[in-house]
C-alpha positions as CSV (number, residue, x, y, z in Angstrom):
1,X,108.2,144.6,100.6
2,X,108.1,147.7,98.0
3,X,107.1,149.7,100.8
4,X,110.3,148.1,102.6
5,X,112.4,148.7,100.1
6,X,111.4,152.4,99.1
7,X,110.3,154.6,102.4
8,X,111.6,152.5,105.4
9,X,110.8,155.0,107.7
10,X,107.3,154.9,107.5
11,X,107.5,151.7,109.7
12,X,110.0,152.8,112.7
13,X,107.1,152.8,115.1
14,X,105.9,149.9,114.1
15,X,106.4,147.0,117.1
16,X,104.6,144.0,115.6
17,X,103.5,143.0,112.6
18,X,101.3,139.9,112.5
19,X,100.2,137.5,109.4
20,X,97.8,135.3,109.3
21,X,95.2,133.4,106.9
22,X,93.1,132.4,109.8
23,X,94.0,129.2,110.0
24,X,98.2,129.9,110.6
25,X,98.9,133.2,112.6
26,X,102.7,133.7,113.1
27,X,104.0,137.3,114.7
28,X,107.2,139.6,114.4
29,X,108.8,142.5,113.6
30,X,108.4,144.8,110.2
31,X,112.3,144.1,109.3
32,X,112.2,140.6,110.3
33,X,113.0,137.4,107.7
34,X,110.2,134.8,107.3
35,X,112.1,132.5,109.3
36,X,111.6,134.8,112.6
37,X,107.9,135.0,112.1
38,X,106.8,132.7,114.9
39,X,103.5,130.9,116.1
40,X,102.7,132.3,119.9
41,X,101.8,129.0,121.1
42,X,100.3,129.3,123.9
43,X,97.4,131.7,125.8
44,X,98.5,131.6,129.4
45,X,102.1,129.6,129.4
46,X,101.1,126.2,130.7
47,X,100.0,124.2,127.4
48,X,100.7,124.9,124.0
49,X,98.3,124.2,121.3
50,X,99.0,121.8,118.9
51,X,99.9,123.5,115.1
52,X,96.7,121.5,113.8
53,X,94.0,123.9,115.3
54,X,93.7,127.9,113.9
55,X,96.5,130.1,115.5
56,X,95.3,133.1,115.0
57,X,92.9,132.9,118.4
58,X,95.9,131.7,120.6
59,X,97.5,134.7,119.2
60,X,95.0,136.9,119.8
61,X,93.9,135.5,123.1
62,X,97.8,135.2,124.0
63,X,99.8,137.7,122.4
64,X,97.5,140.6,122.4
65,X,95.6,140.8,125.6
66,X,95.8,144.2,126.5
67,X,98.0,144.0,129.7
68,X,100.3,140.9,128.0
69,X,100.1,143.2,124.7
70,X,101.5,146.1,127.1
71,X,104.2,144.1,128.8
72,X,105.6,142.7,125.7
73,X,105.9,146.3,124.4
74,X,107.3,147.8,127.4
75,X,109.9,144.5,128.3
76,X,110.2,142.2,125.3
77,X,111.2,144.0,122.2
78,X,115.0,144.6,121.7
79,X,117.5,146.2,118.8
80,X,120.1,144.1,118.1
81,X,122.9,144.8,115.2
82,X,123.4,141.9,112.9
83,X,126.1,141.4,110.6
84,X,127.2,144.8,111.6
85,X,124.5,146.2,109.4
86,X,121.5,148.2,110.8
87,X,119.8,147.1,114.0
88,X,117.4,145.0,113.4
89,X,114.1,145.1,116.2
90,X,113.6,141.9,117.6
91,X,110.3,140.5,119.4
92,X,110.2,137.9,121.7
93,X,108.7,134.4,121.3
94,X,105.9,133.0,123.5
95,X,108.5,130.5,125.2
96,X,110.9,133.5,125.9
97,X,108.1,136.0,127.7
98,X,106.6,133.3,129.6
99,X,110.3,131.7,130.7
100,X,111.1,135.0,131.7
101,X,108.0,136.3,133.4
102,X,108.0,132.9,135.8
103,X,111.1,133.1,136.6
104,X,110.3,136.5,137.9
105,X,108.0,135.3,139.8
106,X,110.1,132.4,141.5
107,X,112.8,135.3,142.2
108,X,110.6,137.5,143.7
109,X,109.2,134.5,145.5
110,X,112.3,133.5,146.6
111,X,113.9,136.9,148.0
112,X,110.7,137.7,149.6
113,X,110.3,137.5,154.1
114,X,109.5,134.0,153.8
115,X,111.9,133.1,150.8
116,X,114.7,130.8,150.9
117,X,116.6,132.7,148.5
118,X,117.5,130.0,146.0
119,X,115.9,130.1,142.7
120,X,116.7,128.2,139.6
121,X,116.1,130.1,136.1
122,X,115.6,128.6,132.7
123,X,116.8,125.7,131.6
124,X,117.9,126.2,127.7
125,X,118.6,124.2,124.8
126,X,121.3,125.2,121.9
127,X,119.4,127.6,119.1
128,X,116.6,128.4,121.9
129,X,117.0,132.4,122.1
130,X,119.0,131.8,125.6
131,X,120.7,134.9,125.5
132,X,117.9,137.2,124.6
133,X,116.0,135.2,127.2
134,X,118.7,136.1,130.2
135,X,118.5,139.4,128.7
136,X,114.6,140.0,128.9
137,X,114.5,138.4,132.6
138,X,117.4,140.5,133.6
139,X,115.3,143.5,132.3
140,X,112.4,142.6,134.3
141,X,114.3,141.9,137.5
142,X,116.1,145.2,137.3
143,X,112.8,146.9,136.8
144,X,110.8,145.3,139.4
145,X,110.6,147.0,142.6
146,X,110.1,144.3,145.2
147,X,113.7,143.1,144.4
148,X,115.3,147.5,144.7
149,X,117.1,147.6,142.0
150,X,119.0,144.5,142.2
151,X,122.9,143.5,141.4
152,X,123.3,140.8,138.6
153,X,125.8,138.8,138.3
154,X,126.1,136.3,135.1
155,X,128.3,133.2,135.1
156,X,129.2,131.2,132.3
157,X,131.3,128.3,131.5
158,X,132.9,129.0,128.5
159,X,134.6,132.0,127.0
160,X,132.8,132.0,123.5
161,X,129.3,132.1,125.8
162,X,130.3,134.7,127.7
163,X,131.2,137.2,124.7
164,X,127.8,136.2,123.5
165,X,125.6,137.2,126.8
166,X,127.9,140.3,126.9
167,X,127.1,141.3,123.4
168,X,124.0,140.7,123.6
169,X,123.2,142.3,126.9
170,X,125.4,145.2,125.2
171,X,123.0,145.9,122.9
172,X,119.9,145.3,125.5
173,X,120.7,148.6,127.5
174,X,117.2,150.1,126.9
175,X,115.6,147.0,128.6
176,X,118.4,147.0,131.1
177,X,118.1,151.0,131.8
178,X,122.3,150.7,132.4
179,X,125.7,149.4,130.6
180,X,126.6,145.8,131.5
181,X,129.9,145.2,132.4
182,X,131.9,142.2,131.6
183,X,134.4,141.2,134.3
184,X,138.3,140.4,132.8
185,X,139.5,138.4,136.2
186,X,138.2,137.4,139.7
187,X,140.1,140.4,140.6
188,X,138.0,142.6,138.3
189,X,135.0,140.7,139.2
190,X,135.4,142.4,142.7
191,X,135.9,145.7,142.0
192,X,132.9,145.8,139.8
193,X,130.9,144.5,142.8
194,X,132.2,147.1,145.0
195,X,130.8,149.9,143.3
């Protein structure tokens, strides 16, 4: 934390930091609180390991295989301004990467030859990271070349949501590789879409 305090800059390049006494093993960014430190759960996506058993290996046999390690760096680390203060580098949790890498998969499943071209997403709970999660699948489906650069469209049911999304896709343009847009009418909405 001195180090923190006194010659910040030292750490810019840093992406992850990692702590761990062998027993717990919990992962984030150099400027992140304690609270954002976070267990990665799971190796492959499909069971998560029960907080009794050492963390560390599911961290290193989840988080930092070399071409998960890669794809985190490349698609799942984000800047977003707090409190109007700095921006503050932000690292995915396990539940966000693997959320957003399957549904990736289902939508290029789906929009394939043999697709039906319906796809559901993620379904979220309140305080689950659902915005950076929209925001790290929309990265990847922009990015991925079997769907050419595709057009996304967000809908939301309530206006406080939608300035959320918006925000946080806002600040989300490196992983998006454009500016979002946020539509002010139906009218709008169509014009945008024209482009």
């Amino acid at each position: 934390q001195t180090y923190r305090e006194d010659i910040p800059s030292i750490f810019s390049y840093n992406a992850i930091c990692i702590i761990s006494d062998n027993q717990d093993a919990r992962a984030a960014t150099f400027l992140s609180a304690w609270e954002w430190y976070i267990r990665w759960r799971t190796v492959e996506g499909h069971e998560r390991v029960p907080k009794t058993r050492p963390q560390m290996p599911v961290l290193v046999r989840g988080m930092l295989d070399p071409t998960r390690l890669l794809d985190i760096l490349q698609h799942f680390i984000v800047y977003k301004d707090l409190d109007g203060g700095e921006p503050v580098k932000i690292l995915a949790a396990y539940h966000q990467y693997h959320a957003a890498n399957q549904a990736l998969a289902e939508a290029i499943k789906a929009s394939s030859v043999k697709g039906d071209r319906r796809v559901g997403v993620i379904w979220h709970t309140q305080g689950s990271g659902k915005s950076l999660s929209m925001l790290f699948f929309a990265g990847l489906l922009i990015g991925h070349p079997a769907l050419e650069n595709p057009t996304i469209v967000v809908i939301t049911d309530r206006n406080d949501l939608d300035d959320q999304l918006f925000g946080t896709f806002s600040q989300g343009q490196e992983l998006l590789r454009q500016r979002p847009q946020q539509a002010k009418s139906r009218a709008h909405l169509r014009a945008l879409l024209h482009v």
